[in-house]
Backbone as a printed PyTorch tensor [residue, N CA C, xyz], in Angstrom:
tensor([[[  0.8570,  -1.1810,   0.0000],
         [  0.0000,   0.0000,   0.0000],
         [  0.9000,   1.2420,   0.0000]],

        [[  0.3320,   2.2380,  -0.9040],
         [  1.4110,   3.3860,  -1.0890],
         [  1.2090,   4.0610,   0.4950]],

        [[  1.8860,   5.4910,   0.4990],
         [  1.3280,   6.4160,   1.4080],
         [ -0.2880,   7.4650,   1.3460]],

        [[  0.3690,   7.3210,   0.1670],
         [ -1.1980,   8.4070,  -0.4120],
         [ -2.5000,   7.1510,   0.1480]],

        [[ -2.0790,   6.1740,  -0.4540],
         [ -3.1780,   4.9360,  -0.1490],
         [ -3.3380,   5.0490,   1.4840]],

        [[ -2.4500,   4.9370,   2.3630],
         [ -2.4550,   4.6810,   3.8420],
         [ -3.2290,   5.7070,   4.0910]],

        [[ -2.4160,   7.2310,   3.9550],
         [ -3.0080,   8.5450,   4.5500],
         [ -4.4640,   8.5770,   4.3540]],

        [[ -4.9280,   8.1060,   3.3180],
         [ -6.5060,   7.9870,   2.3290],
         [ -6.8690,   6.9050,   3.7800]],

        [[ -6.2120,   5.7750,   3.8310],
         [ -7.4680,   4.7550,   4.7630],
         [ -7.5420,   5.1800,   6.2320]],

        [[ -6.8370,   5.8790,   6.7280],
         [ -6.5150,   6.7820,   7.9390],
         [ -7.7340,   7.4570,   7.8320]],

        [[ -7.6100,   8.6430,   6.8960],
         [ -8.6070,   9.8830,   6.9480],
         [ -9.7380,   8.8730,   6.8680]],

        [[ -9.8130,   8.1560,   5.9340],
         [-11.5190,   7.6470,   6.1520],
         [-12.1510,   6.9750,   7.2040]],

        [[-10.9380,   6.8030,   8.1010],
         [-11.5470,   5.7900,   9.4270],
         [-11.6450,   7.1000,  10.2470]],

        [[-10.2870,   8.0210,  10.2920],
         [-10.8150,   8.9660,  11.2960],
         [-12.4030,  10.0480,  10.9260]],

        [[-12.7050,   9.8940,   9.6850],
         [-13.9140,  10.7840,   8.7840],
         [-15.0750,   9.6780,   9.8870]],

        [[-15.0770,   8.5840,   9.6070],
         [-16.4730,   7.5600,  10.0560],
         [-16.2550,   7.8260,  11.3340]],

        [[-14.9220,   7.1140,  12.5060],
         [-15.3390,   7.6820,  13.7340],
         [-16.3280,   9.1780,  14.2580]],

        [[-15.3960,  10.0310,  13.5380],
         [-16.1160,  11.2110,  13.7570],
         [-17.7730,  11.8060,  13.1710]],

        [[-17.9920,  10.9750,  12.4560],
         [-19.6550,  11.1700,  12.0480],
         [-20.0870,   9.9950,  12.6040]],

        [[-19.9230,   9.1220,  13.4010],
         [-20.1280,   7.5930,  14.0420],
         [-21.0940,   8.5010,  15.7140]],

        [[-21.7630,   7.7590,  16.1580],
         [-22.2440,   7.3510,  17.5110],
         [-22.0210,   6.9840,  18.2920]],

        [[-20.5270,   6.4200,  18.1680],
         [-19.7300,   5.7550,  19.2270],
         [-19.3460,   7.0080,  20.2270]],

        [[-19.6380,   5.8590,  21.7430],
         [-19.1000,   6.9720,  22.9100],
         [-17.8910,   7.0560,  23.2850]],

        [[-16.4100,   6.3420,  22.6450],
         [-15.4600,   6.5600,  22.6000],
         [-14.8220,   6.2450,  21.1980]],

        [[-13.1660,   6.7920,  21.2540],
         [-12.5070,   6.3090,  20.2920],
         [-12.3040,   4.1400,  20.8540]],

        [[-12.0820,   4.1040,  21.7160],
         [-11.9970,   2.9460,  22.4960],
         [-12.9920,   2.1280,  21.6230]],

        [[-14.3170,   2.5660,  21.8840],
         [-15.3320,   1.6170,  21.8000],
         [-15.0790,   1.3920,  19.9040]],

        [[-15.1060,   2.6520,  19.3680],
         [-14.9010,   2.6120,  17.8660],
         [-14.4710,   1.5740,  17.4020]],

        [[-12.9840,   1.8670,  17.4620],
         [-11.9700,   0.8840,  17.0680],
         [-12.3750,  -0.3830,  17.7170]],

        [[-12.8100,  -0.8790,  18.9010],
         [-12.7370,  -2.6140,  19.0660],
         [-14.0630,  -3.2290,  18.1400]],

        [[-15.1650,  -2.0570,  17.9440],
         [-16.4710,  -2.1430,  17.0490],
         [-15.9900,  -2.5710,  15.6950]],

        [[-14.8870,  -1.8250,  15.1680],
         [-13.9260,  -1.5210,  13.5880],
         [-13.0020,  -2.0600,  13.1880]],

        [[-12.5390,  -2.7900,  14.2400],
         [-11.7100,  -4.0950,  14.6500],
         [ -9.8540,  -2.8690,  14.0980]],

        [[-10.1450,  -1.8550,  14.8490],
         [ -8.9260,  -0.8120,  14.6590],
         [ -7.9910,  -0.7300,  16.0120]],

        [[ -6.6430,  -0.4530,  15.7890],
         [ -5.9270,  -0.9590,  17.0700],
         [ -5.9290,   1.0910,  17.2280]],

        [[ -6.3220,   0.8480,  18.4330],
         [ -6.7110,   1.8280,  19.4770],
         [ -5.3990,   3.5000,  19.1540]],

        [[ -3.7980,   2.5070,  19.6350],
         [ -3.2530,   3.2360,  19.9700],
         [ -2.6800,   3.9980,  18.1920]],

        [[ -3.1400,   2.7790,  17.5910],
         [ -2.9270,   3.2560,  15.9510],
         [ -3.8990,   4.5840,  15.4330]],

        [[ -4.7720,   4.3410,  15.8510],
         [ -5.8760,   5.3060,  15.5570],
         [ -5.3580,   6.7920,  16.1550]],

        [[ -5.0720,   7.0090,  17.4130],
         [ -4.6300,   8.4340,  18.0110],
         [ -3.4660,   8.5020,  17.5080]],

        [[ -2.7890,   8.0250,  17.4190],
         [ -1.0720,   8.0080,  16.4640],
         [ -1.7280,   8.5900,  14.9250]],

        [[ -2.4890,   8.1050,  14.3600],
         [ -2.5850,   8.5750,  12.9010],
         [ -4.0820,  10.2100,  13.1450]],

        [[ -4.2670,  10.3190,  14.3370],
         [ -5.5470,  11.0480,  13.9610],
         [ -4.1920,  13.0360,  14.5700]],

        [[ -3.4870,  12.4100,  15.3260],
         [ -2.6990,  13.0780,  15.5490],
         [ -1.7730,  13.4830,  14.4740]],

        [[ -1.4550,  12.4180,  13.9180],
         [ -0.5050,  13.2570,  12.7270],
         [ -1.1660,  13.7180,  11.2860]],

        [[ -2.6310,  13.1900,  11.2770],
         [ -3.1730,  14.2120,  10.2640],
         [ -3.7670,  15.0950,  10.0690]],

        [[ -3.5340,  15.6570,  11.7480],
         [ -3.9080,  16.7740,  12.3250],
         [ -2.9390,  17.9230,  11.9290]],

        [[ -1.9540,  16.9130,  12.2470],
         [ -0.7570,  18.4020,  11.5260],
         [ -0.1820,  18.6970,  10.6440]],

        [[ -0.0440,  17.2280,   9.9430],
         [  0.8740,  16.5220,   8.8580],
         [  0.1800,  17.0560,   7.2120]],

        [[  0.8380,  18.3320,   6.2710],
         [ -0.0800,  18.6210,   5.5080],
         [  0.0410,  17.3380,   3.8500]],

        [[ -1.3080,  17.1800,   3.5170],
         [ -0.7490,  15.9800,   2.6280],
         [ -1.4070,  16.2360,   1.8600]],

        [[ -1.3190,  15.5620,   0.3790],
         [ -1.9130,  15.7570,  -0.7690],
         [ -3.4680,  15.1940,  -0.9880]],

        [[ -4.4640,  15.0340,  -0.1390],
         [ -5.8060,  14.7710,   0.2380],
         [ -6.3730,  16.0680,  -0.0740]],

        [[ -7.4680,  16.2480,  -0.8970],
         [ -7.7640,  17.4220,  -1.3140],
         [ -8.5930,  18.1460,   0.1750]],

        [[ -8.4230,  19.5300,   0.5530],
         [ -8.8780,  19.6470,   1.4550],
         [ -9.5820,  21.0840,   1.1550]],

        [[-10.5460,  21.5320,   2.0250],
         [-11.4790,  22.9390,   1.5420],
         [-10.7160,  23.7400,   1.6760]],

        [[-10.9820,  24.5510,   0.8860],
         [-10.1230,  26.3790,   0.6880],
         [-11.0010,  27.6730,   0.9630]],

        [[-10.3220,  28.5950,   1.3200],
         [-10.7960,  29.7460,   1.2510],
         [-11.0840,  30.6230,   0.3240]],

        [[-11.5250,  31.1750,  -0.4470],
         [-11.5170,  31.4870,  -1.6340],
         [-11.9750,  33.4370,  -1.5260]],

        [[-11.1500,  34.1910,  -1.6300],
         [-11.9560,  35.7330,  -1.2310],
         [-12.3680,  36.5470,  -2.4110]],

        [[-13.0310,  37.0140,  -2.4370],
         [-13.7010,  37.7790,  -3.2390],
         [-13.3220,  39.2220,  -2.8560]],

        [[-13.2440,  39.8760,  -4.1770],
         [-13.1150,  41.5940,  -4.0610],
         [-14.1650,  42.2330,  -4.0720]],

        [[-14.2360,  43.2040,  -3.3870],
         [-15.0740,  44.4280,  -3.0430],
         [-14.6610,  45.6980,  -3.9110]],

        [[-15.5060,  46.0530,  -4.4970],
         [-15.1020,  47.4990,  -4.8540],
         [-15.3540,  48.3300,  -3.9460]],

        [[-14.4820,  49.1190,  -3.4040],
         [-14.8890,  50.1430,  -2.2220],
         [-15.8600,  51.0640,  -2.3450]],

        [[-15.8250,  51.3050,  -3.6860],
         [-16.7990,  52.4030,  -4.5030],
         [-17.9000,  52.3270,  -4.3970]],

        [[-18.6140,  51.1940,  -4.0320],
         [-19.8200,  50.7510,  -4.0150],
         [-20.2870,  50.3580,  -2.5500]],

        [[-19.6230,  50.9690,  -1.6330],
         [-19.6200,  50.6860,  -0.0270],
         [-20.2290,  51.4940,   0.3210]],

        [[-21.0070,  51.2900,   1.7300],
         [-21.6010,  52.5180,   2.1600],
         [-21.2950,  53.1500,   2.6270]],

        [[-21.6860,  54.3750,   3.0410],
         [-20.6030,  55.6670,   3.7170],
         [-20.1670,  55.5740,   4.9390]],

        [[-19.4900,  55.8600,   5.1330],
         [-18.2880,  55.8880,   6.6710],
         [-19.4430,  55.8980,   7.5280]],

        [[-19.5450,  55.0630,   8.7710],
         [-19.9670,  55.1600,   9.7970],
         [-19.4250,  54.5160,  10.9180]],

        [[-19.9540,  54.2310,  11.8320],
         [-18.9410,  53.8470,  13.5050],
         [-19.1180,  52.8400,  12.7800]],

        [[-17.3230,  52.1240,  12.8770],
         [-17.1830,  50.5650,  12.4180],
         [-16.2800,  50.4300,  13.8200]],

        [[-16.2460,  48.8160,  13.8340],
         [-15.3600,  48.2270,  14.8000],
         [-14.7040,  47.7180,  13.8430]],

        [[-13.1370,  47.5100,  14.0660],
         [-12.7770,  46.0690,  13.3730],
         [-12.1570,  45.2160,  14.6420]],

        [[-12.5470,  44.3280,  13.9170],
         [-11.7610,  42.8030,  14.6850],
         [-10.5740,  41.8330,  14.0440]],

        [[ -9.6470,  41.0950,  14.9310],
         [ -8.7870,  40.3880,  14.5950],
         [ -8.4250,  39.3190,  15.1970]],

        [[ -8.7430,  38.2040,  14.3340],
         [ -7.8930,  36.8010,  15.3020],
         [ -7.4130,  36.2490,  13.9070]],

        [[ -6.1660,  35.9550,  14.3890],
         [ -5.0020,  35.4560,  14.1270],
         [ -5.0000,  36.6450,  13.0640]],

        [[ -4.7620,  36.1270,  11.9590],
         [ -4.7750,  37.1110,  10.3430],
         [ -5.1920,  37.4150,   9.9450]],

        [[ -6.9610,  37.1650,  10.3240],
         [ -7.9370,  37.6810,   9.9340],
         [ -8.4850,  38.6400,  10.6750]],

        [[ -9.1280,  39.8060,   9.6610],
         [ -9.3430,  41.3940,  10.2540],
         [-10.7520,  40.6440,   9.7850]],

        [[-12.0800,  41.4910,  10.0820],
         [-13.4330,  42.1450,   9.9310],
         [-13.8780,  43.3660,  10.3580]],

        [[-14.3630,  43.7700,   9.4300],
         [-14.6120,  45.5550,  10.1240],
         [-16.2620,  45.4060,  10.0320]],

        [[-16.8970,  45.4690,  11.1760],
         [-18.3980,  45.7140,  11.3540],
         [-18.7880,  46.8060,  11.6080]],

        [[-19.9240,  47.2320,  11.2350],
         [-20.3840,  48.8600,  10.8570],
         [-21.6790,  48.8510,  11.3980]],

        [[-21.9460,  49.8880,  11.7940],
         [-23.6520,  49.9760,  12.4830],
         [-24.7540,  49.2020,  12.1810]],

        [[-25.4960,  48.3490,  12.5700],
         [-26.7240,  47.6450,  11.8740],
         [-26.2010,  46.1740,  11.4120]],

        [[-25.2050,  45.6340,  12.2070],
         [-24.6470,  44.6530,  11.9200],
         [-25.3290,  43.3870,  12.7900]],

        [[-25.3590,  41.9730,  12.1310],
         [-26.1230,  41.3450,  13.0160],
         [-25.6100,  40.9640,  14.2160]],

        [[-25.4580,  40.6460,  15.1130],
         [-25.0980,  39.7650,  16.2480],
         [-25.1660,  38.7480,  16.3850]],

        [[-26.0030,  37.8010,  15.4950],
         [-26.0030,  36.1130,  15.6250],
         [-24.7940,  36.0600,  14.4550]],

        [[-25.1660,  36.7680,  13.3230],
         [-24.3030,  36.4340,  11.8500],
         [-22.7060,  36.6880,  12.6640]],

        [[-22.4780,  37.9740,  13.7470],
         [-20.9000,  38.0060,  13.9680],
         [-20.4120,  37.0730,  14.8960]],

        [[-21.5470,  36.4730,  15.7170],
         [-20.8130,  35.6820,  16.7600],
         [-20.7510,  34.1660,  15.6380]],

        [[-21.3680,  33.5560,  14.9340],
         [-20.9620,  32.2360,  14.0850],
         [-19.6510,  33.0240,  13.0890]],

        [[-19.8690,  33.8800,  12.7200],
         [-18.0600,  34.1970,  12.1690],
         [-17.4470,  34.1040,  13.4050]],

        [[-17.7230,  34.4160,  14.2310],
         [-16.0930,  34.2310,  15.3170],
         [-15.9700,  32.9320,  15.6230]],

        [[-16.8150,  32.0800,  15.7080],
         [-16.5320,  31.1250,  16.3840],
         [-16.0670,  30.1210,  15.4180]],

        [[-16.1530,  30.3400,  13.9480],
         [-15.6130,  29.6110,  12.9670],
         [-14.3480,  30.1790,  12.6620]],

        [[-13.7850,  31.5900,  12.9040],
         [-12.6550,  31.6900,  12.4470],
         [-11.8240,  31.2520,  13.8790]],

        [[-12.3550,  31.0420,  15.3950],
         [-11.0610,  30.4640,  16.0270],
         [-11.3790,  29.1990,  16.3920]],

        [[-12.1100,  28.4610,  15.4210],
         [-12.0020,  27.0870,  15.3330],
         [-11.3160,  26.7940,  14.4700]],

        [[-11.0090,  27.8030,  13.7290],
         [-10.1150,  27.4830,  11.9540],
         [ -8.0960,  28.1390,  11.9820]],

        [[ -8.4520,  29.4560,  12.9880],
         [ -7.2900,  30.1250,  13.1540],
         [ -6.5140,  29.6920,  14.1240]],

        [[ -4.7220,  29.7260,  14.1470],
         [ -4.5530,  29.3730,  15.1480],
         [ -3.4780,  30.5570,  15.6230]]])
């Protein structure tokens, strides 16, 4: 089995645990017939380990400024590299799910 092949059967066991019902990794693996300490060894290193598995992107779009609305009280915000500038009449449910996705994403 290549690596690309391994890294591929890794991600897909750690993909099913994690959409699975199981109340542990424990229970998973003896259910999956997966050796326990193999599973946190590989869920750990493809946590960090960047590999050729296609993975989602960010993709940004331009603004023409020209077409913005006029200066008013803005805040901006920043975690990690990412700025947002919020401006009067902004929602509060829509800014708190952006925050909580960019420091689940940022580190």
């Amino acid at each position: 089995m290549s690596r690309d092949e391994r890294i591929q059967m890794w991600q897909e066991r750690i993909d099913a645990y994690s959409s699975s019902d199981a109340p542990s990794i424990k229970a998973w693996c003896k259910q999956n017939e997966v050796g326990v300490q193999s599973m946190y060894s590989w869920m750990k290193r493809l946590e960090t380990e960047p590999t050729r598995i296609a993975q989602p992107y960010t993709q940004w779009v331009a603004i023409d400024p020209s077409h913005s609305i006029e200066d008013a009280a803005t805040l901006s915000v920043q975690v990690g590299d990412v700025s947002i500038e919020i401006k009067e009449g902004f929602s509060h449910l829509l800014f708190t799910e952006v925050l909580q996705l960019l420091q689940s994403h940022v580190k």
